[in-house]
Biotite code that builds the C-alpha atoms (Angstrom):
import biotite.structure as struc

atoms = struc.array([
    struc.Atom([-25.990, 86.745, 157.902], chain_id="A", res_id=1, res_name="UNK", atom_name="CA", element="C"),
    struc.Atom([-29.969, 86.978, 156.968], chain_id="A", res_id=2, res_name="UNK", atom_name="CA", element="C"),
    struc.Atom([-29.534, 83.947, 154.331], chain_id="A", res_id=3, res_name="UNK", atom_name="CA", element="C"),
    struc.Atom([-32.601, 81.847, 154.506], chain_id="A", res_id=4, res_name="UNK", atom_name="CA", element="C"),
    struc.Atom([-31.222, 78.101, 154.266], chain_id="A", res_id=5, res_name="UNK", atom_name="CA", element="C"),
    struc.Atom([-32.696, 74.970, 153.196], chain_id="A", res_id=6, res_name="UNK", atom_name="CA", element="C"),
    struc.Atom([-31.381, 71.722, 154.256], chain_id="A", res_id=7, res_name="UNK", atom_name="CA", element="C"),
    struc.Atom([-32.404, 68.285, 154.456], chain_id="A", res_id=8, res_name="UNK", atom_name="CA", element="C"),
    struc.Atom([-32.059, 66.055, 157.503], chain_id="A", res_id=9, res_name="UNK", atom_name="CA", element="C"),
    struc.Atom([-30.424, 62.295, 157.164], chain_id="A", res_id=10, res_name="UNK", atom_name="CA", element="C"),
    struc.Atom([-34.517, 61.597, 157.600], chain_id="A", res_id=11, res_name="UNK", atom_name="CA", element="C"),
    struc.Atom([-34.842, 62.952, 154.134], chain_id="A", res_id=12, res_name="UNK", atom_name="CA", element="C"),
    struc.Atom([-36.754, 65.559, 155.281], chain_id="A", res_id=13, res_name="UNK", atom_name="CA", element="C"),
    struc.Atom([-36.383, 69.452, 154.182], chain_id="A", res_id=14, res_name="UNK", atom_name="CA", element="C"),
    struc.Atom([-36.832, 72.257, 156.112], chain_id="A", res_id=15, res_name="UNK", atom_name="CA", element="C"),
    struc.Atom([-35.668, 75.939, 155.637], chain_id="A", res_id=16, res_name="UNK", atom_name="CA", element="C"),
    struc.Atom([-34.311, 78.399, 159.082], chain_id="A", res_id=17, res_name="UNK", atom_name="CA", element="C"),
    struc.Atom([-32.502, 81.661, 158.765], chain_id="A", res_id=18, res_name="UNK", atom_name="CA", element="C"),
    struc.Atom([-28.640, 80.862, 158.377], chain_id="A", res_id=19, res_name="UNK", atom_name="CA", element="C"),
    struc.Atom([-27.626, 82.087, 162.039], chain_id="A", res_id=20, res_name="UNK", atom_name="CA", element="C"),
    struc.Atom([-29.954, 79.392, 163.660], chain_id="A", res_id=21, res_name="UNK", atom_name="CA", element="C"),
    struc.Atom([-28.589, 76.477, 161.555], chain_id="A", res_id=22, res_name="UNK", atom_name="CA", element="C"),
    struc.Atom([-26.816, 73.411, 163.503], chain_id="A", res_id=23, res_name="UNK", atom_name="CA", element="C"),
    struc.Atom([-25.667, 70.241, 162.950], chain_id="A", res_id=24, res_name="UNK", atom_name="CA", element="C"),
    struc.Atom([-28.756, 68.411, 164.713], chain_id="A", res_id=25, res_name="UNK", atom_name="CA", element="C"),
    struc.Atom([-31.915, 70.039, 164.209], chain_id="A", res_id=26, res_name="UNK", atom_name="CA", element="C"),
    struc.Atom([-35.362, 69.180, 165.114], chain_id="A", res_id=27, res_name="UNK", atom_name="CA", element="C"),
    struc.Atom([-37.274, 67.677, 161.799], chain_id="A", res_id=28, res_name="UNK", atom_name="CA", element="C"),
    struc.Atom([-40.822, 69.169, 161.515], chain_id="A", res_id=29, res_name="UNK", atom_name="CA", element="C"),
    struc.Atom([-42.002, 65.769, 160.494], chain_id="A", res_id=30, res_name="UNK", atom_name="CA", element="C"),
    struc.Atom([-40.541, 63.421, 162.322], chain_id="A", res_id=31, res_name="UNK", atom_name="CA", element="C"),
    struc.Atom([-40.250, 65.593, 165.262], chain_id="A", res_id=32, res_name="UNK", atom_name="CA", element="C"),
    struc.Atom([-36.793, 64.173, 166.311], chain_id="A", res_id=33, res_name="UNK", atom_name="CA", element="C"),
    struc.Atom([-33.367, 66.003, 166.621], chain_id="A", res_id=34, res_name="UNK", atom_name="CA", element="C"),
    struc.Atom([-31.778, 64.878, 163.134], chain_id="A", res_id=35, res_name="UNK", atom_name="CA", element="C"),
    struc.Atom([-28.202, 65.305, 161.326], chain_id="A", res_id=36, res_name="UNK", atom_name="CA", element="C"),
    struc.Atom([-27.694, 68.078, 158.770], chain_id="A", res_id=37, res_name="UNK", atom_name="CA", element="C"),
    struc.Atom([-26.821, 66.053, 156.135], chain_id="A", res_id=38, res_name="UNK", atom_name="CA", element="C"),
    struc.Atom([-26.655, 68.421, 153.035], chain_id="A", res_id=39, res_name="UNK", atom_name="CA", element="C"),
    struc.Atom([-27.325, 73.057, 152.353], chain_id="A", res_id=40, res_name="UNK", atom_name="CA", element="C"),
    struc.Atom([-28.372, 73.913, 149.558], chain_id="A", res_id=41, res_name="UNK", atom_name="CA", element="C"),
    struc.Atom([-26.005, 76.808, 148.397], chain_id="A", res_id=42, res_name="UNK", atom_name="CA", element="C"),
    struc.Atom([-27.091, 77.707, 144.829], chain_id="A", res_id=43, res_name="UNK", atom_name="CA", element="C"),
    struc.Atom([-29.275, 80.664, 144.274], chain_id="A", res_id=44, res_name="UNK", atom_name="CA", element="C"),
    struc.Atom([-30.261, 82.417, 140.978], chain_id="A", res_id=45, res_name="UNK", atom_name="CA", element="C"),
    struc.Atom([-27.653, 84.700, 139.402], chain_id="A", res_id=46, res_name="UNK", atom_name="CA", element="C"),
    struc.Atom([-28.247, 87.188, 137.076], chain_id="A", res_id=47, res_name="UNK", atom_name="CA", element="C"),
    struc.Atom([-25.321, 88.533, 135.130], chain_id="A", res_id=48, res_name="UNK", atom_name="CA", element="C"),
    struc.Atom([-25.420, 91.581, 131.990], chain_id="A", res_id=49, res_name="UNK", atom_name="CA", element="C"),
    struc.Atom([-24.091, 90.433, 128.812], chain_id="A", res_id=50, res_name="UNK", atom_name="CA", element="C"),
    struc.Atom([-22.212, 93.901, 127.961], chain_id="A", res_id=51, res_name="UNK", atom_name="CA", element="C"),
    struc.Atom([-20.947, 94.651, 131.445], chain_id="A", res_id=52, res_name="UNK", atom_name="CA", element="C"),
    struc.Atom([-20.088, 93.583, 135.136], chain_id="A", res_id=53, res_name="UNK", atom_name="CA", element="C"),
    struc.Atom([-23.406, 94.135, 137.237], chain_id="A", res_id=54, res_name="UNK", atom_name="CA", element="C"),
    struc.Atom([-24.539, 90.666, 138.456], chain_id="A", res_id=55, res_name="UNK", atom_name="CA", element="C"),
    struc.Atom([-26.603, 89.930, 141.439], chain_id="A", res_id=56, res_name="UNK", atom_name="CA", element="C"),
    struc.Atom([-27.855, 86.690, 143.270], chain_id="A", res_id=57, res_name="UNK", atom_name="CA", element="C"),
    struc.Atom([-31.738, 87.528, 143.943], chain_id="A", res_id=58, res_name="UNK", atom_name="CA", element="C"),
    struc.Atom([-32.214, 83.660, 146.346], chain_id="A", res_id=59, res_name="UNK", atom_name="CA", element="C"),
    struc.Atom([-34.085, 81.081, 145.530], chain_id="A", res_id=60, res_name="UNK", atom_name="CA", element="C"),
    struc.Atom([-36.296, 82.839, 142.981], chain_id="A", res_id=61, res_name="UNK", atom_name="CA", element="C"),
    struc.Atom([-35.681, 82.600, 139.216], chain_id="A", res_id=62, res_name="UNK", atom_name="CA", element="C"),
    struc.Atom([-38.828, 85.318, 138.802], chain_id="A", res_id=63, res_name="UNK", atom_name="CA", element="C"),
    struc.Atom([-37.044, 88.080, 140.786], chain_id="A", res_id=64, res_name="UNK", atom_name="CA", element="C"),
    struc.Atom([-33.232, 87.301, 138.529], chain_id="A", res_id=65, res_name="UNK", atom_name="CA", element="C"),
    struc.Atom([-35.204, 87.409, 135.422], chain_id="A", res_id=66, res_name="UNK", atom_name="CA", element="C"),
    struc.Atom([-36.823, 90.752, 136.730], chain_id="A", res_id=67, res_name="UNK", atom_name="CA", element="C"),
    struc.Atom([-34.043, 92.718, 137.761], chain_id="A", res_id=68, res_name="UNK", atom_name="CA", element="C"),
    struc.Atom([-31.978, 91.471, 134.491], chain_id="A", res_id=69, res_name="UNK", atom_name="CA", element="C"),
    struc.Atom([-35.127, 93.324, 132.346], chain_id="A", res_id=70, res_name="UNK", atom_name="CA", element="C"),
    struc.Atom([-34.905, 96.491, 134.996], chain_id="A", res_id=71, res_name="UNK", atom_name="CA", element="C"),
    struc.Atom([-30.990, 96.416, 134.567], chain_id="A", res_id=72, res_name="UNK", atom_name="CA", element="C"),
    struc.Atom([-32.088, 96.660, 130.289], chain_id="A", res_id=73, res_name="UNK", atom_name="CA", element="C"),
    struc.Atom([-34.547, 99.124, 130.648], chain_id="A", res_id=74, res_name="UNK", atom_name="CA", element="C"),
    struc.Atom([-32.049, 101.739, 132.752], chain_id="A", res_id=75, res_name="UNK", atom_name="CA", element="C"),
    struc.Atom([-28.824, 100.991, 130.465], chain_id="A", res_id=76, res_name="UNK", atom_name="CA", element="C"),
    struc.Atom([-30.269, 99.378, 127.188], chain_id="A", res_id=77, res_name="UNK", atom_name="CA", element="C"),
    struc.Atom([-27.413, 96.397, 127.737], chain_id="A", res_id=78, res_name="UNK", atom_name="CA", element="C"),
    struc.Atom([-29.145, 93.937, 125.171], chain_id="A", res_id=79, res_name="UNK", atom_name="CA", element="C"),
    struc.Atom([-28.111, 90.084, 126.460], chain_id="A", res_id=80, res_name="UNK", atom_name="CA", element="C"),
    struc.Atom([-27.409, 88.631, 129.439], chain_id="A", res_id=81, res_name="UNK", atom_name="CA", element="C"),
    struc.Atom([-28.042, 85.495, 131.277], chain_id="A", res_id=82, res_name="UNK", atom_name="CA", element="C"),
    struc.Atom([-29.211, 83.826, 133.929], chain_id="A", res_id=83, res_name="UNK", atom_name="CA", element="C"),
    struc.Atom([-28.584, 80.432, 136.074], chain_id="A", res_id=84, res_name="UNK", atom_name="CA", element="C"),
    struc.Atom([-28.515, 78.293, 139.299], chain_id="A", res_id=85, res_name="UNK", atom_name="CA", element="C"),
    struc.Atom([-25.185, 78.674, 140.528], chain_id="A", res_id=86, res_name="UNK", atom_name="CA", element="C"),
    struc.Atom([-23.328, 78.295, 143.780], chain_id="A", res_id=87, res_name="UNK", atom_name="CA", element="C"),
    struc.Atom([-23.500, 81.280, 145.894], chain_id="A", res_id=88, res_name="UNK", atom_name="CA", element="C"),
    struc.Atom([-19.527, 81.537, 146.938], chain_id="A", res_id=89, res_name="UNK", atom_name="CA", element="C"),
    struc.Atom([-20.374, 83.586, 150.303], chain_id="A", res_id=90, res_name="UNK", atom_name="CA", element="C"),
    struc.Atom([-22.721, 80.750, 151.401], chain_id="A", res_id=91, res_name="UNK", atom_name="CA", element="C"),
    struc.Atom([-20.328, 77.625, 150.332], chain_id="A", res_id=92, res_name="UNK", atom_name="CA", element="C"),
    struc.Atom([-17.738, 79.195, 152.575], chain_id="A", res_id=93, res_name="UNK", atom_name="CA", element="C"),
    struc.Atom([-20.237, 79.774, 155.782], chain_id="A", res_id=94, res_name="UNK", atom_name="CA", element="C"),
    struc.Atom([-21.497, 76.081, 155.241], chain_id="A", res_id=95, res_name="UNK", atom_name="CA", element="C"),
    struc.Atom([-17.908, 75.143, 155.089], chain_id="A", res_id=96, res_name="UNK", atom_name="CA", element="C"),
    struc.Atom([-16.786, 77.081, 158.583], chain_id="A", res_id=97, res_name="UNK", atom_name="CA", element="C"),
    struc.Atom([-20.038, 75.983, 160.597], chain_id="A", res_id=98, res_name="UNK", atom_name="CA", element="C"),
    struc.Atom([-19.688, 72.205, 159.653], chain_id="A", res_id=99, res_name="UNK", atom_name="CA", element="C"),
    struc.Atom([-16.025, 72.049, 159.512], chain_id="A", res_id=100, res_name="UNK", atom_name="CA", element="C"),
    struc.Atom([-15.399, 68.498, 160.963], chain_id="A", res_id=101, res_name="UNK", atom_name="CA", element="C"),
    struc.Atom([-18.637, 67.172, 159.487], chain_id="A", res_id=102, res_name="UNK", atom_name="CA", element="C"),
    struc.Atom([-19.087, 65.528, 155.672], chain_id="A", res_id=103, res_name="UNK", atom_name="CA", element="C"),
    struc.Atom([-22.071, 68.164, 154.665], chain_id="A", res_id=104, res_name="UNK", atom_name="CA", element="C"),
    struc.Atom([-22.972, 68.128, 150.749], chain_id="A", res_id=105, res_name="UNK", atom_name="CA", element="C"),
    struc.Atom([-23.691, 71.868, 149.542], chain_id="A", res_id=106, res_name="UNK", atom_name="CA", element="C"),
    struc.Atom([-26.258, 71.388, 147.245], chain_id="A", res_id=107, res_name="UNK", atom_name="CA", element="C"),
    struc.Atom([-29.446, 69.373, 147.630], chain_id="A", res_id=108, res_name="UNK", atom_name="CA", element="C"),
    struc.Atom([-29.860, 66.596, 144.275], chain_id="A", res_id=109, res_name="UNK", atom_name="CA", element="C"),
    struc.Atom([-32.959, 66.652, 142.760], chain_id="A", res_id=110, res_name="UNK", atom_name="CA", element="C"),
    struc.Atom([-33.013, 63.026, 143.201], chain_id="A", res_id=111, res_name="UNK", atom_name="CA", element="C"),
    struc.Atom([-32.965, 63.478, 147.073], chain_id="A", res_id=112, res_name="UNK", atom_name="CA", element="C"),
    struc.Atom([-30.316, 60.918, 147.141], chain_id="A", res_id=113, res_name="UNK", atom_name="CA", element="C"),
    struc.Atom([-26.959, 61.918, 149.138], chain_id="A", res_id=114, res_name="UNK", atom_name="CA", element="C"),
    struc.Atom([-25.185, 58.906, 148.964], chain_id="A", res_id=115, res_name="UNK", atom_name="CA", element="C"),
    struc.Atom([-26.106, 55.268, 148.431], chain_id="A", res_id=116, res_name="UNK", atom_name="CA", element="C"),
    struc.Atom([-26.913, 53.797, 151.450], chain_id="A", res_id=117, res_name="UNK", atom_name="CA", element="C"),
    struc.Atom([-27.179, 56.709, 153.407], chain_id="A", res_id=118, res_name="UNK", atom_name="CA", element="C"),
    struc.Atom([-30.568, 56.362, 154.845], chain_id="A", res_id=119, res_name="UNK", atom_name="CA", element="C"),
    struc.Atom([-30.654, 52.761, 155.437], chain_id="A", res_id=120, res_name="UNK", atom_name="CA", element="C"),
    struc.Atom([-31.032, 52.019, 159.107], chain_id="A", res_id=121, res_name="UNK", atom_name="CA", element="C"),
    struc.Atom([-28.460, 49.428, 160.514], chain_id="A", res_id=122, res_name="UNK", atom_name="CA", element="C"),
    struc.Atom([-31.782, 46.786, 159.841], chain_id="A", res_id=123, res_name="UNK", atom_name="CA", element="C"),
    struc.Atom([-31.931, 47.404, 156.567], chain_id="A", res_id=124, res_name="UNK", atom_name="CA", element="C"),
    struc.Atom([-28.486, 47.181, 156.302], chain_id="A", res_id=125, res_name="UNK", atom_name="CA", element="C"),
    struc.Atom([-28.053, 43.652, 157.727], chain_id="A", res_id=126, res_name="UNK", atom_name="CA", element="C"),
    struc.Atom([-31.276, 42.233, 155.445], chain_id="A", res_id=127, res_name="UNK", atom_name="CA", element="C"),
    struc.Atom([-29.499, 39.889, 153.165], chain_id="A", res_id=128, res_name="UNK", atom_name="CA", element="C"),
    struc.Atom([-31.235, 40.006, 149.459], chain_id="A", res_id=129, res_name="UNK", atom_name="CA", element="C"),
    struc.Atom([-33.169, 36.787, 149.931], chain_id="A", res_id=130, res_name="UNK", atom_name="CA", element="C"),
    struc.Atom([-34.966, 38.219, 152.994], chain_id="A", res_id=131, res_name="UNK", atom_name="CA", element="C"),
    struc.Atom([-37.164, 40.988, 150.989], chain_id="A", res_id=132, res_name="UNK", atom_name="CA", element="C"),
    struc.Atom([-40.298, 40.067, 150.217], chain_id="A", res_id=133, res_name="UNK", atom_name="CA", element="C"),
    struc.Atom([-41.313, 39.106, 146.426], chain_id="A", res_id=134, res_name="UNK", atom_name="CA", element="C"),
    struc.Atom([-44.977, 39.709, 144.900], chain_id="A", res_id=135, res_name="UNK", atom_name="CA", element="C"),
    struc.Atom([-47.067, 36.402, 145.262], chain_id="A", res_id=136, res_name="UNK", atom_name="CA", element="C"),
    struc.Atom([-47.084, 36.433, 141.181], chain_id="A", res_id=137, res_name="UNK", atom_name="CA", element="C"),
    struc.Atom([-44.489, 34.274, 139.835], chain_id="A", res_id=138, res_name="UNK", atom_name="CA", element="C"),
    struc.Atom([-43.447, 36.286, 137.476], chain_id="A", res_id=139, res_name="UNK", atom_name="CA", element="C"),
    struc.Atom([-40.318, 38.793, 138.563], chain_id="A", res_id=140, res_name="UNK", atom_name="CA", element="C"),
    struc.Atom([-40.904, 42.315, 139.495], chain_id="A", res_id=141, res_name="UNK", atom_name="CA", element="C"),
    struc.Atom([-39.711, 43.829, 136.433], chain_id="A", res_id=142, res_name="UNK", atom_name="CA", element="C"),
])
């Protein structure tokens, strides 16, 4: 497959390889440590014709499904149409077959939260409430 992936890292850290050289560890250009695959982004833009079936993912750019939804216009006069971020079906099911045994998410948040504690070392874990740090003020955080 030529899909160009991104993927973040349990670091937090993105990075984006051609699909074929995507593993479950890989090396984080920040860090520069071997780190867990911890969620693919599978969505891509999706054009689709209002008045009949052509539809085409066109990747990660909205520019290129917007133009080839006005080229599609031009060459048929189809008036409507749409276009979204959707799941790319073809790529769900390759994520799903290379990290069979592993909990992967298939589409990166815009929050860049996975799941709650998820990047909490086993330090942070263990630090009880009353062990962080409050501002010298007296008045609360908030």
């Amino acid at each position: 497959m030529t899909w160009r992936v991104l993927f973040r890292m349990e670091c937090d850290h993105t990075d984006q390889v051609p699909f074929a050289t995507l593993y479950e560890r890989m090396t984080c250009p920040e860090c520069n440590r071997k780190r867990k695959v911890k969620a693919v982004e599978t969505r891509e833009w999706f054009f689709k014709c209002g008045q009949c079936r052509y539809g085409r993912f066109t990747g990660q750019s909205k520019v290129d499904a917007e133009a080839l939804l006005g080229i599609h216009h031009i060459k048929t006069h189809h008036v409507g149409g749409s276009v979204w971020y959707r799941k790319h079906p073809q790529k769900v099911q390759a994520i799903r077959q290379l990290f069979a045994h592993k909990r992967i998410r298939d589409v990166i948040t815009s929050e860049r939260k996975l799941y709650p504690d998820e990047y909490l070392s086993k330090a942070h874990i263990r630090r009880s409430v009353e062990e962080v740090p409050l501002p010298d003020d007296d008045k609360p955080p908030f």
